[in-house]
C-alpha positions in Angstrom: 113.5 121.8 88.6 113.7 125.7 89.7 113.1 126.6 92.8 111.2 129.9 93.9 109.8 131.4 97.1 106.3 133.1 96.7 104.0 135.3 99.3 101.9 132.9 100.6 98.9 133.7 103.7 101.3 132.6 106.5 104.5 133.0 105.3 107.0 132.5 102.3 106.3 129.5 100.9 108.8 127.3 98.8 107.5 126.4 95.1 109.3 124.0 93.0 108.6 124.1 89.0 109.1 121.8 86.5 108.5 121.4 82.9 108.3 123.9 80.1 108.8 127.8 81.2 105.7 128.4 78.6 103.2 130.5 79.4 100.4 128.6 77.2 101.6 125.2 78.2 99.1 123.4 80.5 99.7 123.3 84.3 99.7 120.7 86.8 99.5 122.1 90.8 101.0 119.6 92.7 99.9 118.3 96.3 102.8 116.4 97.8 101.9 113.4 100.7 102.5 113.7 104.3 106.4 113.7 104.2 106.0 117.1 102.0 108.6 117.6 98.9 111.4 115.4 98.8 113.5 113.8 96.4 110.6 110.9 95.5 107.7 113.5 94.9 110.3 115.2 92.9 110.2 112.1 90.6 106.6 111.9 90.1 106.4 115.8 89.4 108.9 115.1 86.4 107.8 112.2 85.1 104.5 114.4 84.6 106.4 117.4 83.5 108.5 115.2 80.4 104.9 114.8 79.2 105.2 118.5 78.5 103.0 119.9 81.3 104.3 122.7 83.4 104.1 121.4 87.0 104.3 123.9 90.6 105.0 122.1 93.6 104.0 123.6 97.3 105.7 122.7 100.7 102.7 122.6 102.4 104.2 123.1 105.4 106.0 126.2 104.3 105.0 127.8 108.0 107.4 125.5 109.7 110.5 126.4 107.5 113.0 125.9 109.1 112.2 122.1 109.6 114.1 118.7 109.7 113.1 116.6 106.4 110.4 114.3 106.9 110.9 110.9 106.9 108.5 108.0 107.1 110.4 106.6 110.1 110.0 109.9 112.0 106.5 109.0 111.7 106.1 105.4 112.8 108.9 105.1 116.3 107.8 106.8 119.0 109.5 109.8 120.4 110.1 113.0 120.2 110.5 113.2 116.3 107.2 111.6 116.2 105.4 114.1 117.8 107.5 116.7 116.1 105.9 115.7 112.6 102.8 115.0 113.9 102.1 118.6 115.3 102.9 119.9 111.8 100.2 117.4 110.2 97.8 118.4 112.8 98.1 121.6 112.0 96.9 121.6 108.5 93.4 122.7 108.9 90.7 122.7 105.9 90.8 126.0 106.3 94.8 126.7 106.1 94.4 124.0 102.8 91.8 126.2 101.0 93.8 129.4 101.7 96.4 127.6 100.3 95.0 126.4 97.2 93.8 129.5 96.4 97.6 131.0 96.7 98.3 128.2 94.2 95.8 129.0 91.7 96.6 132.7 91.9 100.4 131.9 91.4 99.2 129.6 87.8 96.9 131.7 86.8 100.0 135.1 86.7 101.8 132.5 85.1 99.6 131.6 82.5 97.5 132.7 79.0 93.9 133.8 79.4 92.1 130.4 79.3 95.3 128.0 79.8 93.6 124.6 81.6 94.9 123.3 85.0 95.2 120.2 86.5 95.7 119.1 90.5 97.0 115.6 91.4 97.2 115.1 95.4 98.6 112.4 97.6 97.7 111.6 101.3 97.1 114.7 102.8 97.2 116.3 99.4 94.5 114.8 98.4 92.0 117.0 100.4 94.5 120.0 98.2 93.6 118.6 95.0 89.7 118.1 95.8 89.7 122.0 97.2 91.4 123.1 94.2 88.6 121.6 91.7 86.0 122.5 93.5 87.0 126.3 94.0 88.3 127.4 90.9 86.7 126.5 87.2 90.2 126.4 85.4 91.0 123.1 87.3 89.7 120.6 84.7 91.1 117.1 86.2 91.8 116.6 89.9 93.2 113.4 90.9 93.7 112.1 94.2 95.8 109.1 95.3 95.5 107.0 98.6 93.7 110.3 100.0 93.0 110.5 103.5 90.6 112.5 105.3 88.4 113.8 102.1 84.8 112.8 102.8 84.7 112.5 106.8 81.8 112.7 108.4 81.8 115.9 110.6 83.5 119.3 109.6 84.3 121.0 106.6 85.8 118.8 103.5 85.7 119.2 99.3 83.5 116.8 99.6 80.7 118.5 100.6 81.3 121.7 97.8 80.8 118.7 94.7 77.6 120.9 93.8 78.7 122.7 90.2 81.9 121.3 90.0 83.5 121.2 86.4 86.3 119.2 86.0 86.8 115.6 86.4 87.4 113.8 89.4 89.5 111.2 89.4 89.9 109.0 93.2 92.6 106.0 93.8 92.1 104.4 96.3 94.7 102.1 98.2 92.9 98.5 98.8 94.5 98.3 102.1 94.1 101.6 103.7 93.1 102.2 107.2 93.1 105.6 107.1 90.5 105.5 104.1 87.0 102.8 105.4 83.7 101.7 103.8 81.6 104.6 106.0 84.0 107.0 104.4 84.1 105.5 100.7 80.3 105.5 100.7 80.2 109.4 102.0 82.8 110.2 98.9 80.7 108.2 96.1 77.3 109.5 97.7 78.3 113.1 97.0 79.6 112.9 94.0 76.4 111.0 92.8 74.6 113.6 94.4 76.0 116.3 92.7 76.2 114.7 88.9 80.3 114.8 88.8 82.2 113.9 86.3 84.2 111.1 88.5 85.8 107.8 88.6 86.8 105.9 92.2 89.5 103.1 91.3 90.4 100.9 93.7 94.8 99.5 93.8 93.6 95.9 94.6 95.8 94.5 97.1 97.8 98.1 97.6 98.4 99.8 100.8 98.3 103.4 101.5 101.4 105.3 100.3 102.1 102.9 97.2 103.2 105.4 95.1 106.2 106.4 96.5 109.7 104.6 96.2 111.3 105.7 99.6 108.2 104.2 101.3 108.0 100.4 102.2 104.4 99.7 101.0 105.5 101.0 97.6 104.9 99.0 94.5 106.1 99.5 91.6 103.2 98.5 89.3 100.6 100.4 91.0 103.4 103.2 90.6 103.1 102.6 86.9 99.5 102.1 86.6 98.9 105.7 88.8 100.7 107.5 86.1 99.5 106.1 83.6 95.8 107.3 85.1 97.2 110.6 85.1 98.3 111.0 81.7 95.4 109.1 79.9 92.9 112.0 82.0 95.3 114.9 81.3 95.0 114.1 77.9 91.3 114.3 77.6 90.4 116.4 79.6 93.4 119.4 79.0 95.1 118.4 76.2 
């Protein structure tokens, strides 16, 4: 893993690389969850890189460096920690998430050959990342999004609504326990990607809850784990090579 810092619209933003330093190797942008880079997201990034894709890594919440490492306990005891971390996950507007995006597909595409194909994977929050970054730029062949939240509600702006001309696959797992992620919004998110004729499959992790993917988490399980990369690679295969 190398670590970098890169102009980004609010600040300098921390990217971490994996993979082959080859220019006409495909590339994987990378939305980490809620609790931003860290140790376990650095796994997953890996374990896709040793497939030999390049893979860049954001901290989406670059423009609260310096910060205390999230932790999933920060989030779920009351207190002042609590309220810390969630005024940096309120802040993350659609429209702070698109700016971002765009940063990150401007950043692949000065590190790439003319007509190299990209890939977006989000998680959580990044979810909403990944969906943004398929529908805004025609490199991005394969977005997948795991145990998304907030990407088809029903007021404000979302990806969701931009499905209209998209190219690449879209790929959604979704957690079977997830509170954050209902029927109203499930129907929205298949509805629109009906609508617009996407290439798209929406898996549901029967009996997983949201966050499943990651081992430092307590709802993590270790099949689903598995079965999430193996997603991943059998789509990157097809659809970028």
């Amino acid at each position: 893993m190398n670590k970098s810092e890169v102009p980004f619209p609010r600040g300098a933003c921390p990217i971490f690389s994996f993979g082959p330093e080859d220019r006409s190797s495909p590339l994987v942008l990378f939305f980490p969850d809620a609790f931003g880079p860290r140790p376990a997201s650095f796994d997953v990034a890996e374990e896709i890189a040793a497939a030999g894709w390049r893979v860049l890594m954001l901290d989406q919440f670059y423009e609260n460096i310096p910060y205390e490492l999230l932790t999933p306990k920060s989030l779920f005891e009351e207190g002042p920690e609590r309220d810390r971390v969630m005024q940096m996950f309120m802040s993350v507007t659609m429209a702070k998430i698109d700016e971002d995006v765009a940063a990150m597909v401007a950043l692949a595409e000065a590190q790439s050959d003319a007509g190299v194909p990209f890939a977006a994977v989000g998680y959580c929050m990044g979810g909403r990342y990944a969906l943004s970054a398929v529908t805004g730029s025609a490199r991005v062949r394969f977005a997948g999004a795991f145990h998304a939240s907030n990407i088809a509600p029903a007021g404000g702006d979302s990806p969701h609504q931009r499905f209209a001309g998209t190219r690449g696959r879209i790929y959604i797992g979704v957690a079977g326990i997830d509170p954050t992620y209902d029927a109203e919004e499930h129907g929205r998110l298949a509805q629109a990607l009906r609508d617009a004729d996407v290439d798209h499959v929406i898996e549901s992790y029967h009996q997983m809850g949201h966050g499943w993917v990651y081992p430092d988490l307590a709802i993590y399980d270790e099949k689903g784990a598995k079965k999430h990369m193996a997603r991943i690679k059998e789509h990157f295969a097809e659809m970028i090579g």
